[in-house]
C-alpha positions in Angstrom: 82.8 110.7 93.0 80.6 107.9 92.2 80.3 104.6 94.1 81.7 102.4 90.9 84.6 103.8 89.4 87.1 102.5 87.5 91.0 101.6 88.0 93.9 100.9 86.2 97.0 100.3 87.9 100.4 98.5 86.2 103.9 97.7 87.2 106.9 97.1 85.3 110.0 95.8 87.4 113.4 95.0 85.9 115.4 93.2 88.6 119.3 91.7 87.7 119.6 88.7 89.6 123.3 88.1 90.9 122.8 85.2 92.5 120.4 82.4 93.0 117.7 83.6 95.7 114.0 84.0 97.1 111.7 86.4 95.6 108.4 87.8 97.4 106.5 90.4 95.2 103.7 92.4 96.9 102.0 93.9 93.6 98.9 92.3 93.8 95.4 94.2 94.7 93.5 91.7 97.3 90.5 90.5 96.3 87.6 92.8 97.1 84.1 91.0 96.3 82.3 93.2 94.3 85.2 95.7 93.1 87.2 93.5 90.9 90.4 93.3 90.1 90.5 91.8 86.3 94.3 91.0 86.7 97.6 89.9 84.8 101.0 88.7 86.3 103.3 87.8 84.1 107.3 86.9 85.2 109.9 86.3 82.7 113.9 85.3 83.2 115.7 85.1 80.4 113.3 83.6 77.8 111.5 81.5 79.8 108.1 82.0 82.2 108.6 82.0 85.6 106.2 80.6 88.1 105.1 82.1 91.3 102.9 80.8 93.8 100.6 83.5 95.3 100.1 83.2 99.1 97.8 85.0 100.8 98.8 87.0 104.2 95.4 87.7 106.0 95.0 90.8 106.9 98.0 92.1 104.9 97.4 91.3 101.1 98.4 88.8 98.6 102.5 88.0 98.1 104.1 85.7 94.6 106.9 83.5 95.7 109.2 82.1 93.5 112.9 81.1 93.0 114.9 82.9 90.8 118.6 82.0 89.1 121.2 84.3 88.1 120.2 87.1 84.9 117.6 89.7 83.9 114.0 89.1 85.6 111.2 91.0 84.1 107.9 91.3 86.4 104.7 92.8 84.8 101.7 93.6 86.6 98.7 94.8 84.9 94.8 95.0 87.1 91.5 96.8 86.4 89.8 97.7 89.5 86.1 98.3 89.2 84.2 100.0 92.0 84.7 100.3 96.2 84.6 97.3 98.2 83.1 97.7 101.7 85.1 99.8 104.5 87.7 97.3 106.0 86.7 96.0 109.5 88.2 96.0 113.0 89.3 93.1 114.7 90.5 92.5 118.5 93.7 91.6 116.6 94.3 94.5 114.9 93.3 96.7 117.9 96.3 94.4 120.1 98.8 94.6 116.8 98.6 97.8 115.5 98.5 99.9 118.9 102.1 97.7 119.5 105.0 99.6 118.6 107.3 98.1 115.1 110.3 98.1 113.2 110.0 101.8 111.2 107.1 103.4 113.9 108.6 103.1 117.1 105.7 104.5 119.2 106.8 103.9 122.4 110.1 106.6 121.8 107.6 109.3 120.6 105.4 109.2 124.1 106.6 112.4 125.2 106.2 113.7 122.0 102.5 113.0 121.0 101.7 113.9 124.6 103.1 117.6 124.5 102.2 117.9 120.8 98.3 116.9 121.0 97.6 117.4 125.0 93.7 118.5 125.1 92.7 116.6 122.1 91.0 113.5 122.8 89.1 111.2 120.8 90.4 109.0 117.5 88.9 111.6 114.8 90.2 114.6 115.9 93.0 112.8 117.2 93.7 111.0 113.6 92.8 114.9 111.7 95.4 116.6 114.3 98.3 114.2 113.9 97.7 114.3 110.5 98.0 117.6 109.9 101.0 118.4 112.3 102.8 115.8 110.3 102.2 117.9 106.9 103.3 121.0 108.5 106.3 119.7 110.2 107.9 117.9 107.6 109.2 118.9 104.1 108.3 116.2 101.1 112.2 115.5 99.4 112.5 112.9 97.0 115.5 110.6 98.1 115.8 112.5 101.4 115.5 109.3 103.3 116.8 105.1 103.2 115.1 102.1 103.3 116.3 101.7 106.9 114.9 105.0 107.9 111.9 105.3 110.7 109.8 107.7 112.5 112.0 108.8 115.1 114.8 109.7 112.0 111.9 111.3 110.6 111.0 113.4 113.1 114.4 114.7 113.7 115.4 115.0 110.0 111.8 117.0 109.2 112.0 115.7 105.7 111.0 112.9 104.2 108.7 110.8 101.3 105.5 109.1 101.5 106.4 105.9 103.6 108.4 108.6 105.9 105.3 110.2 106.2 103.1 107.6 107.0 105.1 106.5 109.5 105.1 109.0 111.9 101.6 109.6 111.6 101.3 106.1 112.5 103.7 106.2 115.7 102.4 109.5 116.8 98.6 108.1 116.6 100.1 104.7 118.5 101.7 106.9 121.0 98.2 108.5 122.2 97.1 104.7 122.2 95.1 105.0 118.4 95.5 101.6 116.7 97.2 102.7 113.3 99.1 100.9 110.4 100.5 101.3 107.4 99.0 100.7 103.7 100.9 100.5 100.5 98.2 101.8 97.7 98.3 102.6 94.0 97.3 106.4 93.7 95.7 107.7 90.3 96.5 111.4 90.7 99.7 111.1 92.2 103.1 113.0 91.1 105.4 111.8 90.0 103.8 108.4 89.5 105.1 105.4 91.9 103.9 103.5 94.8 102.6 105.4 97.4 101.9 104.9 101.0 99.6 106.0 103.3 98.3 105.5 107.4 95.5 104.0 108.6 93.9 104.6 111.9 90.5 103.1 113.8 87.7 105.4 113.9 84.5 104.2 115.9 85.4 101.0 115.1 86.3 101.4 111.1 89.6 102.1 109.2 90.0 105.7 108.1 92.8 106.3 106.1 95.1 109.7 105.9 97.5 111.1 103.7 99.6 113.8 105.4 101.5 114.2 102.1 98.4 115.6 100.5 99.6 114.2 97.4 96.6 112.0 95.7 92.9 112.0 96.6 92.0 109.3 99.0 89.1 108.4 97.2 91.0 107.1 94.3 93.4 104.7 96.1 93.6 101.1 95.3 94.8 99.1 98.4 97.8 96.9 97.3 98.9 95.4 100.7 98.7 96.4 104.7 100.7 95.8 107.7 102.6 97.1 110.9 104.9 99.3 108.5 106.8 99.3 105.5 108.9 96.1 106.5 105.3 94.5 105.5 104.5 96.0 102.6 107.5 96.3 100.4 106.6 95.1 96.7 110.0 93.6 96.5 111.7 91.5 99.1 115.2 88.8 98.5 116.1 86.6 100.9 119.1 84.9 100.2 121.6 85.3 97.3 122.0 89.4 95.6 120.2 91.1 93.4 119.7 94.9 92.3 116.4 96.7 91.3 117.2 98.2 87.8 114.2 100.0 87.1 110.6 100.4 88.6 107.8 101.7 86.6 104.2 102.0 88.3 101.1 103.5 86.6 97.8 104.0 88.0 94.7 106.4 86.8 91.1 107.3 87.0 88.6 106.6 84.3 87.0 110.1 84.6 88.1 112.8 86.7 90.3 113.1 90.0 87.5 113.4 92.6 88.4 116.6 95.1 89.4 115.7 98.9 87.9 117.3 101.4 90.5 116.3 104.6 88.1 117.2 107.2 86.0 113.9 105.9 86.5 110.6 107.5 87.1 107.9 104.9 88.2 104.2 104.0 90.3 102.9 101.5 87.5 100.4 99.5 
């Protein structure tokens, strides 16, 4: 694959608004100097604009608040990424936060697990290429198999699961043998069907190499959307306050050029 590629990734959200509330979207791709993105947000209710204000979370991406009334809310999202940004760094911070057991990858229940499971393998990169690969093997990918309450140790014991399932185990397990590791919500050209996907994260001699034990999208392709401890960090929808439902999510996101082939036995950063 070559070093500049290009992206495109959209998002079309229809959301019914029940009552008046606080909306945080996490559809954004964080700005990577050097790699784009050429971007468009636009927010509708009723017939009028709606106006977010962007925040951004360091470390974690960029989130649009706004406050919404009662009806229809249409959310549109449209980005052209162009090349790789640099291999995201390491901080003392992220080595104390994302070792620390959280909400959907609670490490510290899976001790005796990853201990049994990988005993004799040491080191992050055969650590991060073992867990990963136990995780595709033990689980079986079901669409709908899981809820939005659902974490590793459910996972585990339920052996099914979908993407964010997925990722979080591998992301417990590699906590559990003391590997910092987090979660990343990405856009994936090459995935199917089409939707957000997420994958886990996990320090390597001090950079952050990214698996997918889904196998379900080449690595190389991914467009980082947001990161954090776990899914309760990187949904691209949150309400706080009031009720609304999610009537219908499209995401689309492809390659200009071919799928570039992934060779899992090579370490590698989402740019």
């Amino acid at each position: 694959m070559e070093d500049l590629c290009r992206r495109y990734v959209s998002v079309h959200l229809e959301i019914e608004v029940h009552e008046p509330l606080e909306m945080v979207l996490q559809l954004a791709v964080p700005d990577m100097p050097g790699a784009g993105p050429r971007e468009s947000l636009t927010i509708t209710g009723g017939a009028r604009f709606l106006t977010a204000t962007e925040v951004v979370i360091p470390g974690e991406g960029r989130a649009h608040v706004l406050a919404v009334r009662p009806g229809r809310v249409l959310v549109e999202y449209q980005a052209t990424v162009e090349g790789r940004g640099a291999a995201p760094g390491v901080s003392l911070a992220d080595r104390l936060t994302y070792v620390r057991p959280s909400r959907y990858a609670e490490s510290d229940q899976l001790v005796a697990v990853a201990q049994a499971e990988f005993a004799g393998i040491s080191g992050a990169p055969d650590l991060l290429a073992a867990v990963s690969s136990w995780v595709g093997t033990q689980l079986r990918y079901v669409p709908g198999s899981s809820g939005p309450t659902d974490g590793a140790v459910h996972t585990l014991l339920r052996r099914q699961g979908v993407c964010r399932d997925y990722a979080h185990l591998v992301v417990a397990l590699l906590r559990a043998l003391n590997v910092p590791a987090r979660l990343a919500a990405v856009y994936a050209p090459g995935l199917e069907p089409m939707d957000f996907h997420a994958v886990a994260e996990a320090v390597v001699d001090g950079c952050w190499r990214v698996v997918d034990a889904t196998l379900l999208a080449p690595r190389a392709s991914l467009v980082r959307i947001a990161t954090g401890r776990d899914a309760a960090d990187t949904a691209f929808l949150s309400t706080y306050g009031g009720a609304a439902t999610l009537v219908g999510t499209e995401v689309m996101a492809v390659l200009d050029g071919q799928l570039p082939e992934d060779d899992v036995t090579r370490l590698m950063s989402i740019g």
